[in-house]
TIKEDREN-472373 format. One record per residue (C-alpha): residue number from 1; z, y, x; residue in one letter. Coordinates in pm, 1 decimal. Each point is the difference from the previous one (the first is absolute). Layout:
BEGIN
<r><i>NUM</i><up>Z</up><north>Y</north><east>X</east><aa>A</aa></r>
...
//
This chain:
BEGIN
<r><i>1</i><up>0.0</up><north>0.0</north><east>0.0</east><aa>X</aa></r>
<r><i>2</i><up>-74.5</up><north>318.2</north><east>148.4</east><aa>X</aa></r>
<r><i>3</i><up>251.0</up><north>285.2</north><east>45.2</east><aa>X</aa></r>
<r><i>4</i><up>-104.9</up><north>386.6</north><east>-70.2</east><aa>X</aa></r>
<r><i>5</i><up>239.2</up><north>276.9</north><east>111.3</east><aa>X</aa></r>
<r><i>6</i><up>-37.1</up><north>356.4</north><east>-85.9</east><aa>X</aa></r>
<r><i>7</i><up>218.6</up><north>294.4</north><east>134.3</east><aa>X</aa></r>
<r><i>8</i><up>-4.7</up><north>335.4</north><east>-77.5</east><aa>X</aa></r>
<r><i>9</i><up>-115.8</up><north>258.5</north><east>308.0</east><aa>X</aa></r>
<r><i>10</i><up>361.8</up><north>-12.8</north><east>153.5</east><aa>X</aa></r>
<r><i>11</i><up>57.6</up><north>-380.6</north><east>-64.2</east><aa>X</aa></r>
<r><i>12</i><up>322.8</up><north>134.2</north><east>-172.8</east><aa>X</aa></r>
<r><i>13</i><up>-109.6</up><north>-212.0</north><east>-328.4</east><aa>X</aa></r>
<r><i>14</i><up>-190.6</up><north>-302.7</north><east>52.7</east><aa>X</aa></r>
<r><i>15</i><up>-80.5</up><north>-307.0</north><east>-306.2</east><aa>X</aa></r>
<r><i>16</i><up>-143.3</up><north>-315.8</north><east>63.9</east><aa>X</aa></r>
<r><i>17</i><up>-160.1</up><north>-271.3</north><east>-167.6</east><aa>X</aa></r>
<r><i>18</i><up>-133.7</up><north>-366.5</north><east>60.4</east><aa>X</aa></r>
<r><i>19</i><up>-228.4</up><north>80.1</north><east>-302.6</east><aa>X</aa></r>
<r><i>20</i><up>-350.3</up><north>83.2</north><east>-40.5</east><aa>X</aa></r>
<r><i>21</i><up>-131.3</up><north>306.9</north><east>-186.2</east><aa>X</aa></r>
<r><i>22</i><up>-37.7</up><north>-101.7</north><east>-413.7</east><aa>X</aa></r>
<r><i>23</i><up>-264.7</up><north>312.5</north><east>26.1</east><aa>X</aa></r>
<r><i>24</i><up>-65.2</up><north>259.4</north><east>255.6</east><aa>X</aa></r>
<r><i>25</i><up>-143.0</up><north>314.4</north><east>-202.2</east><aa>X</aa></r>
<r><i>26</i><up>-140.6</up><north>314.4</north><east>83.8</east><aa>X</aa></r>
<r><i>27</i><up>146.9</up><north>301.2</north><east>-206.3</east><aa>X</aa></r>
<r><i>28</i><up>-175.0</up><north>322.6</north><east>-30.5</east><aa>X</aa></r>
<r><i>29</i><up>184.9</up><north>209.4</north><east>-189.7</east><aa>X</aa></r>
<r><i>30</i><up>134.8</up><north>358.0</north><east>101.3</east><aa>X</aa></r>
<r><i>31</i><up>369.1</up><north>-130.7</north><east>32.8</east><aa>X</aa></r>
<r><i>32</i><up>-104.5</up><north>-259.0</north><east>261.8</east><aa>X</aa></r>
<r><i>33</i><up>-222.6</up><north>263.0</north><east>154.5</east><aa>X</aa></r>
<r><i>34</i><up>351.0</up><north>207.0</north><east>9.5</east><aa>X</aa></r>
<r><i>35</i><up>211.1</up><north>-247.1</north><east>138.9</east><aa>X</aa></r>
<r><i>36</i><up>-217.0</up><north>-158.9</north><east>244.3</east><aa>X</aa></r>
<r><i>37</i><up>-158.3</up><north>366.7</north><east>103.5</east><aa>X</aa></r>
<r><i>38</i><up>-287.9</up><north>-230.0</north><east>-13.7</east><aa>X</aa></r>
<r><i>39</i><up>-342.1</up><north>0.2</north><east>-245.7</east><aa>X</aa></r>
<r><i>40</i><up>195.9</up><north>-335.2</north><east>-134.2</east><aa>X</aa></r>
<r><i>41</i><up>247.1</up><north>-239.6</north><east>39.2</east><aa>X</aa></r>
<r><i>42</i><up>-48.5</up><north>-412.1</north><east>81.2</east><aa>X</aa></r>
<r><i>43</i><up>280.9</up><north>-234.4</north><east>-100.4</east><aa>X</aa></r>
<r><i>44</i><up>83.1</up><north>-327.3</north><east>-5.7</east><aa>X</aa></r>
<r><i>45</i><up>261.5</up><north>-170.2</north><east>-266.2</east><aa>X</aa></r>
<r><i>46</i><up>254.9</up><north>-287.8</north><east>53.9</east><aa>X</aa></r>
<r><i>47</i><up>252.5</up><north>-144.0</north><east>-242.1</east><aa>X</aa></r>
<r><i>48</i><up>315.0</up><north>192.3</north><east>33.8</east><aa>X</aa></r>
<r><i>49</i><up>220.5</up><north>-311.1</north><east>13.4</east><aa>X</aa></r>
<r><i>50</i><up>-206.7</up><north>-82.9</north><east>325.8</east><aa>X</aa></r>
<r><i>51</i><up>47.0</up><north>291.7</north><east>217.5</east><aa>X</aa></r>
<r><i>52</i><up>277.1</up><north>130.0</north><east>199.2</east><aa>X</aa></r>
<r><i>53</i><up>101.4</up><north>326.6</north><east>97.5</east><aa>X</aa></r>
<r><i>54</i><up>218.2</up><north>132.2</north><east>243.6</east><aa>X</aa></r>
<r><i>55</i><up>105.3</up><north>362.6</north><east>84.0</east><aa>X</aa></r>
<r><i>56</i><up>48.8</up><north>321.4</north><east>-214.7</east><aa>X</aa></r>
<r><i>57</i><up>-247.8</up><north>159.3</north><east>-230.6</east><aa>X</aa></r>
<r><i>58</i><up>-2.7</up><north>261.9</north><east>-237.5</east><aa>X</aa></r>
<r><i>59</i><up>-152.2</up><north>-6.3</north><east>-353.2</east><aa>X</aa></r>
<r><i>60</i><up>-248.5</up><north>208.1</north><east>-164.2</east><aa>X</aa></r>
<r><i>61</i><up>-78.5</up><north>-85.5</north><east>-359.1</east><aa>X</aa></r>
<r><i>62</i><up>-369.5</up><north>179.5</north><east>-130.6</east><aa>X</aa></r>
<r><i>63</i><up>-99.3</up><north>-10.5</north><east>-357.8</east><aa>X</aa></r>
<r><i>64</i><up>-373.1</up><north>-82.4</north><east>-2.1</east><aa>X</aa></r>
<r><i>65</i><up>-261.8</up><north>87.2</north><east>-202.4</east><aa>X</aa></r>
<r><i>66</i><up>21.4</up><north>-355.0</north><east>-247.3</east><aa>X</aa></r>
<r><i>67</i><up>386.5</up><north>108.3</north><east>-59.1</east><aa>X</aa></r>
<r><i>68</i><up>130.3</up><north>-300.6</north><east>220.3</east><aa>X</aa></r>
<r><i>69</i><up>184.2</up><north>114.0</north><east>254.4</east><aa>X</aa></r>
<r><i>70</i><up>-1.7</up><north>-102.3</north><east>434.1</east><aa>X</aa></r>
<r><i>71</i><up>261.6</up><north>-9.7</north><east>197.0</east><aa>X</aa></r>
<r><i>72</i><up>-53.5</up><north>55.1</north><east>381.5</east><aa>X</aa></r>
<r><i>73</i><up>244.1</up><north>-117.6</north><east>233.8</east><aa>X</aa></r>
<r><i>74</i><up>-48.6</up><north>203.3</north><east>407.1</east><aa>X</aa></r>
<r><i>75</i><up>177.7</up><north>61.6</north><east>256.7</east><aa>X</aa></r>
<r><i>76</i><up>220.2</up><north>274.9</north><east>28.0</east><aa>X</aa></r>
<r><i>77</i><up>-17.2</up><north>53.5</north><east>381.4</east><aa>X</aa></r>
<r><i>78</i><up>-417.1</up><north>25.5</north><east>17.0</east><aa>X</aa></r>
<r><i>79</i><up>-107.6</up><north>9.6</north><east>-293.4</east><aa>X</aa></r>
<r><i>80</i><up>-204.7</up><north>-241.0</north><east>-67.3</east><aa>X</aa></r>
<r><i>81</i><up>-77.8</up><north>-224.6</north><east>-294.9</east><aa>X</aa></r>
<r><i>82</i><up>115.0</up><north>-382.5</north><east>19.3</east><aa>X</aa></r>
<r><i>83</i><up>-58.7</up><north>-147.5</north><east>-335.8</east><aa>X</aa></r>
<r><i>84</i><up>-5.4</up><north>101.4</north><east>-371.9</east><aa>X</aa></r>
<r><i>85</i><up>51.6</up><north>-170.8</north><east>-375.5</east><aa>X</aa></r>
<r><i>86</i><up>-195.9</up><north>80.3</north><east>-250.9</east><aa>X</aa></r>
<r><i>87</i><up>177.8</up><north>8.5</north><east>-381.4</east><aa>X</aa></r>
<r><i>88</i><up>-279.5</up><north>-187.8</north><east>-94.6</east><aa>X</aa></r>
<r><i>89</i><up>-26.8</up><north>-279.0</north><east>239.6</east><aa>X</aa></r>
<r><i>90</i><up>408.4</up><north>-138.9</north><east>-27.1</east><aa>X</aa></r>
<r><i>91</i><up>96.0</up><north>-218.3</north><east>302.0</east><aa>X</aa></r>
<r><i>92</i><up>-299.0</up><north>118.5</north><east>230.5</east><aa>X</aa></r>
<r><i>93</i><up>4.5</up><north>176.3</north><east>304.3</east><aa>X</aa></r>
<r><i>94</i><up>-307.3</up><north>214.3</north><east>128.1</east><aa>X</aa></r>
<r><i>95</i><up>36.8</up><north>99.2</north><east>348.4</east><aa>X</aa></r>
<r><i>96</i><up>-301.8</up><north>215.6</north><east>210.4</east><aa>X</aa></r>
<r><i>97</i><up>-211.9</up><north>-185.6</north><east>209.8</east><aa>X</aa></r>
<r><i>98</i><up>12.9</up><north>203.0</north><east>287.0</east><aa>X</aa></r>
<r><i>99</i><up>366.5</up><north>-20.8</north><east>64.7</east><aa>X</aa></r>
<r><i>100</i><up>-25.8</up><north>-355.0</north><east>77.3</east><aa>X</aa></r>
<r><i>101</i><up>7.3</up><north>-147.5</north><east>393.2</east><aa>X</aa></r>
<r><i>102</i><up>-290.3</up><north>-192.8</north><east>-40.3</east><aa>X</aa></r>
<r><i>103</i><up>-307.2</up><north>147.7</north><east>-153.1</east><aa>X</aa></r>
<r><i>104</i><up>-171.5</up><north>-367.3</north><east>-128.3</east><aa>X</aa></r>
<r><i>105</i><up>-43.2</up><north>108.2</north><east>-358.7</east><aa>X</aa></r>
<r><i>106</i><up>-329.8</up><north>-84.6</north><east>-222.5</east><aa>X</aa></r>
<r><i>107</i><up>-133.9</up><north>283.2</north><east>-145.1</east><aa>X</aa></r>
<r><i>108</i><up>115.8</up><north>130.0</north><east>-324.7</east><aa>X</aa></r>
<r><i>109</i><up>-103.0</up><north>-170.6</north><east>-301.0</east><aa>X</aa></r>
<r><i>110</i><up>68.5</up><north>271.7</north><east>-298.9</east><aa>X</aa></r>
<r><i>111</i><up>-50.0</up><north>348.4</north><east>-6.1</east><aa>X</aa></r>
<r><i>112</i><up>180.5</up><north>192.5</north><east>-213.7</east><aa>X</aa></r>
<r><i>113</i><up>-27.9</up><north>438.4</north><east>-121.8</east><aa>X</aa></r>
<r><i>114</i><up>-351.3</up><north>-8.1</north><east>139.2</east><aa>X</aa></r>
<r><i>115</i><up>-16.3</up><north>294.4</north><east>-218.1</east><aa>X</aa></r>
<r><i>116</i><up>190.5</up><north>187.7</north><east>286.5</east><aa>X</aa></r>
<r><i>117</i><up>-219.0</up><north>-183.2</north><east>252.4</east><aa>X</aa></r>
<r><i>118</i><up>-96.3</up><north>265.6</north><east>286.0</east><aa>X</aa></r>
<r><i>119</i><up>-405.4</up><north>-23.3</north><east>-21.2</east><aa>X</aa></r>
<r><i>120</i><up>-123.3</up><north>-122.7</north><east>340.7</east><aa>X</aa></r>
<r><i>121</i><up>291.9</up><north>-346.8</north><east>-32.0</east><aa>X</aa></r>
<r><i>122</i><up>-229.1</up><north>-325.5</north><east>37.8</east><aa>X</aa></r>
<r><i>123</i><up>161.4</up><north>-270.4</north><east>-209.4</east><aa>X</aa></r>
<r><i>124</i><up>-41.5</up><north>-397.4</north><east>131.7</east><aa>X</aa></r>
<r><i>125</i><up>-213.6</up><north>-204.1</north><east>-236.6</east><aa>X</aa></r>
<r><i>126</i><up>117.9</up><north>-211.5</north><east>-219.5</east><aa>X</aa></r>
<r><i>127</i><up>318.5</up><north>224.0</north><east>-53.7</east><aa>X</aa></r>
<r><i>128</i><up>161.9</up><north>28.0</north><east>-376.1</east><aa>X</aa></r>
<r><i>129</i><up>15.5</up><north>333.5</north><east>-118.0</east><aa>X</aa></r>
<r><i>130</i><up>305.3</up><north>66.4</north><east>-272.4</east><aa>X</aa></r>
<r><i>131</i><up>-51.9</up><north>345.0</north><east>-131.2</east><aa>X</aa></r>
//
């Protein structure tokens, strides 16, 4: 079984899970853009009950759009986002792609707020889009 570990910048916070992704997705909307200071943001999701995290984060909770809210858990020293739980998705886990150590993802398989999509963003093929 393979092990993924993700820190934040200052390895303050770090999860980890022998899991693989249930769905690595590809958001576009201007929230993500916000938090990731990025034209999107790429995440991967586990089930809750399989990851473990160690260290201190802080908690932001954003009401989207739908009405369901997101909490997002970062570190308090850097900054950084770790992971987040989405209302809408009870006992999952979403955590960015980038802060993992290694970098052997697939490429996303849903795309979702392509409505916010910035215009020049290539898409891979086969990709769902949820709108």
């Amino acid at each position: 079984m393979t092990q993924r570990v993700a820190t934040c910048s200052c390895r303050q916070l770090m999860l980890r899970t022998d899991e693989e992704p249930l769905r690595i997705s590809i958001c576009h909307c201007r929230a993500c853009q916000r938090r990731t200071g990025s034209a999107f943001g790429v995440q991967a999701r586990f089930h809750e009950d399989r990851v473990v995290i160690r260290g201190k984060a802080t908690q932001y909770v954003r009401m989207g759009d739908s009405g369901g809210s997101a909490t997002f858990h970062f570190c308090p020293v850097c900054g950084a986002t770790l992971y987040y739980q989405l209302e809408e998705a009870p006992g999952l886990i979403g955590v960015p792609v980038g802060a993992f150590v290694r970098q052997d993802f697939d490429a996303p398989e849903v795309s979702v707020f392509e409505e916010c999509m910035q215009p020049w963003i290539r898409l891979p093929d086969g990709i769902e889009h949820v709108y």
